[in-house]
Each structure stands twice: as structure tokens, then as C-alpha cells.
N, C-alpha and C positions, 0 to 999 in steps of 0.2 A: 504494500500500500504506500501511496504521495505522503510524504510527510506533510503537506499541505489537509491531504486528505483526512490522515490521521487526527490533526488536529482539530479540525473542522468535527469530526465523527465523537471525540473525546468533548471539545465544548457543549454538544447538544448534549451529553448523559450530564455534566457538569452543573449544565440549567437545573437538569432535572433533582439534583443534588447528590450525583454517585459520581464520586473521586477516585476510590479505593477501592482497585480490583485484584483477585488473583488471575493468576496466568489463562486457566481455562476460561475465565470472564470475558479477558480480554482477547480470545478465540472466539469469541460470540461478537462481543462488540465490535472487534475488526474484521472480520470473517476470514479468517486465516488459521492458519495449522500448518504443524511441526517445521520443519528448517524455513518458511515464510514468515511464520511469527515468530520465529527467535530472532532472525534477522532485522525485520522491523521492530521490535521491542529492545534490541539492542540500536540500533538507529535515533530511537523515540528517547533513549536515555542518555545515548551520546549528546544527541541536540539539545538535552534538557526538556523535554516535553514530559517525561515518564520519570520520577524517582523510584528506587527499590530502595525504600525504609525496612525491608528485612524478605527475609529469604522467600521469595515467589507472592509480595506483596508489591502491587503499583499503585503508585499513587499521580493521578495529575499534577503537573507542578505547577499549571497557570489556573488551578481550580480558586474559586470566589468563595469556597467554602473553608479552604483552610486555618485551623483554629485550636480552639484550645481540646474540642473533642474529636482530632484529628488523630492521637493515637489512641482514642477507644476504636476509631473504623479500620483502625491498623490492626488491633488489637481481637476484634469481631471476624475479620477475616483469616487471622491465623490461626481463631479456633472454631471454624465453621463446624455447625450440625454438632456440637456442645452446647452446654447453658455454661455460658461466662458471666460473671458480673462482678460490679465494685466491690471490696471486702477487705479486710485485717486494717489496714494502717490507713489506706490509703479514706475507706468509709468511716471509723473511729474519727478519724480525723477533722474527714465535712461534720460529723455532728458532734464535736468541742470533746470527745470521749479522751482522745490524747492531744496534750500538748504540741505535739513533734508533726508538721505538717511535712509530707514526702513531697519533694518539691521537683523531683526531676524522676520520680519512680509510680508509677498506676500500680496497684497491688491491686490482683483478679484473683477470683476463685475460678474452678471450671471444671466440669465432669470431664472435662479433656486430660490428655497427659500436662504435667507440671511442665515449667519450663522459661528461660529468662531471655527476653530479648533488647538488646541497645539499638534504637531506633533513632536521627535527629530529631525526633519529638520527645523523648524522655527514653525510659528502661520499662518494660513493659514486663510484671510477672504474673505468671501464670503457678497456679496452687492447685492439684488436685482436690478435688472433695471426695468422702464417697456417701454422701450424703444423697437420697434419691429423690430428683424431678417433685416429687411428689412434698417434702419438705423442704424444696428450696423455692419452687415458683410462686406462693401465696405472701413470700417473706422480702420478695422485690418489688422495687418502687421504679419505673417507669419515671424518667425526667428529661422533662422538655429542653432540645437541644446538646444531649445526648448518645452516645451511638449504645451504652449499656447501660442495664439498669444498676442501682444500686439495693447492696443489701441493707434491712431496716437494721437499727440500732441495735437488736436482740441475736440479730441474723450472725452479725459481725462480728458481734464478741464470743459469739459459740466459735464462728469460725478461727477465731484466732486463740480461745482455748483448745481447740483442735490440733492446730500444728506450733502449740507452745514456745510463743516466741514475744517478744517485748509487752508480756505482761503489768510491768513495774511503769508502764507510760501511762498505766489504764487510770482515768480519775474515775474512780467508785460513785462520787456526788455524782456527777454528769452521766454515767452509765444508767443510771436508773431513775434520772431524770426525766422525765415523760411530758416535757416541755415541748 
């Protein structure tokens, strides 16, 4: 495909507000496969049209969406067909439970495999649960301008009794504050 072309074909999904694709995505978007689309998506990255913020993620680099929930759609695509969501430090944090705000790390939960990615958008971690579908979907909040949801206040601090780690940042007041 024109790199004219490409672009042109990547702004109209951009209106629609999808930035952030995997590779097979962008096999539908561009209508292209195997050494055609590697070749244009190596082209699209040279010229700066296409970023790979981590291993078989693209992202538009002229997109109008890019922001602060730019590595949650980073984040939602590397754990496709999983329930991923905010959780331990990262959700403690938006609701005052710890003092210590991660400032360059999204802490995820996710029926997916564990696993830590460095992205130019921040560090993106990924935590197993084995917590089932069934006790974790009722306990997410949906938030507008968001790509995941986040765990409720109750959710997050099971989770982070779970894999036993910075307990000693927990304020007890504000955990069971129900403000």
C-alpha cells in the first residue's frame, strides 16, 4: 500500500477513535498479509506514521487521541480476550488508599498471563488473578475516557492482599472509608 494511502486509511479509523492496533488488525485495516504487510508496516514506522510501543502493538503516531489513556489501549491490546483492569497500587492510589502515586507504572490485574512491559507511555504491569469472571466483573467501575475499567476500592485491596506486596503504604482510615 501508498504510504499516502496508508495514511489516509489510518486517519478515517483515527476519527472514529481507534489508534491502537495489533498486527492482525492492521491486516484488516490495510488489507494486506504476510511479507506485504510487514513490509508496509515497516515503511509506516520508518516514516513515523506507525509506532510499536511494545511487541506486535501499533499505534498511530499522528492520532488526535493520544493521551493520558493511551497506555491503557496499549495495554487492552496486549491482553486481548482476558478481563484486564486497574488494580494494587496503581487503583489504591486514585482513591487516597496509598500515599505513593505510580507515576510512570499502570498496575493491571488480568486472567491473562503476568507480565511487565516498558512502553514510551509509562511501564505497563500485568498480574495474574485466578480469581473467576464471575467475582471480578460486578466489582469494576467503567470510566468515562478510559480504555479499562477500574477495580472498586474493596476489589483492590483483596487484590493486593493477594500477591502480598506494599502493604505498609495501605492507610486503614481511607480503606474503609466509604466516602
Amino acid at each position: 500500500m501508498k504510504l499516502n494511502d496508508a495514511i489516509e486509511t489510518l486517519h478515517s479509523w483515527d476519527l472514529q477513535g481507534r489508534y491502537v492496533y495489533r498486527k492482525r488488525d492492521l491486516e484488516i485495516v490495510l488489507g494486506e498479509s504476510d511479507r506485504t504487510l510487514d513490509q508496509t508496516l515497516q515503511r509506516l514506522v520508518k516514516a513515523r506514521v506507525l509506532e510499536r510501543p511494545a511487541h506486535g502493538v501499533y499505534l498511530y503516531a499522528h492520532s488526535a487521541h493520544i493521551g493520558p489513556a493511551t497506555i491503557e489501549h496499549i495495554a487492552r491490546n496486549l491482553r486481548r480476550g482476558a478481563i484486564t483492569y486497574e488494580s494494587l497500587e496503581s487503583a489504591l492510589s486514585s482513591y487516597g488508599v496509598i500515599s505513593q502515586i505510580p507515576l510512570d507504572r499502570l498496575t493491571l490485574m488480568t486472567t491473562g498471563r503476568s507480565g511487565e512491559y516498558r512502553t514510551p507511555y509509562g511501564v505497563i504491569e500485568f498480574t495474574h488473578t485466578k480469581l473467576t469472571p464471575r467475582d471480578i466483573v460486578p466489582n469494576l467501575v467503567e470510566r468515562e475516557g478510559h480504555a479499562l475499567p477500574i477495580a472498586t476500592k474493596a476489589l483492590a485491596y483483596k487484590n493486593l492482599l493477594a500477591v502480598r506486596r506494599n502493604l505498609d503504604l495501605v492507610d486503614e482510615g481511607e480503606l474503609h472509608d466509604d466516602d
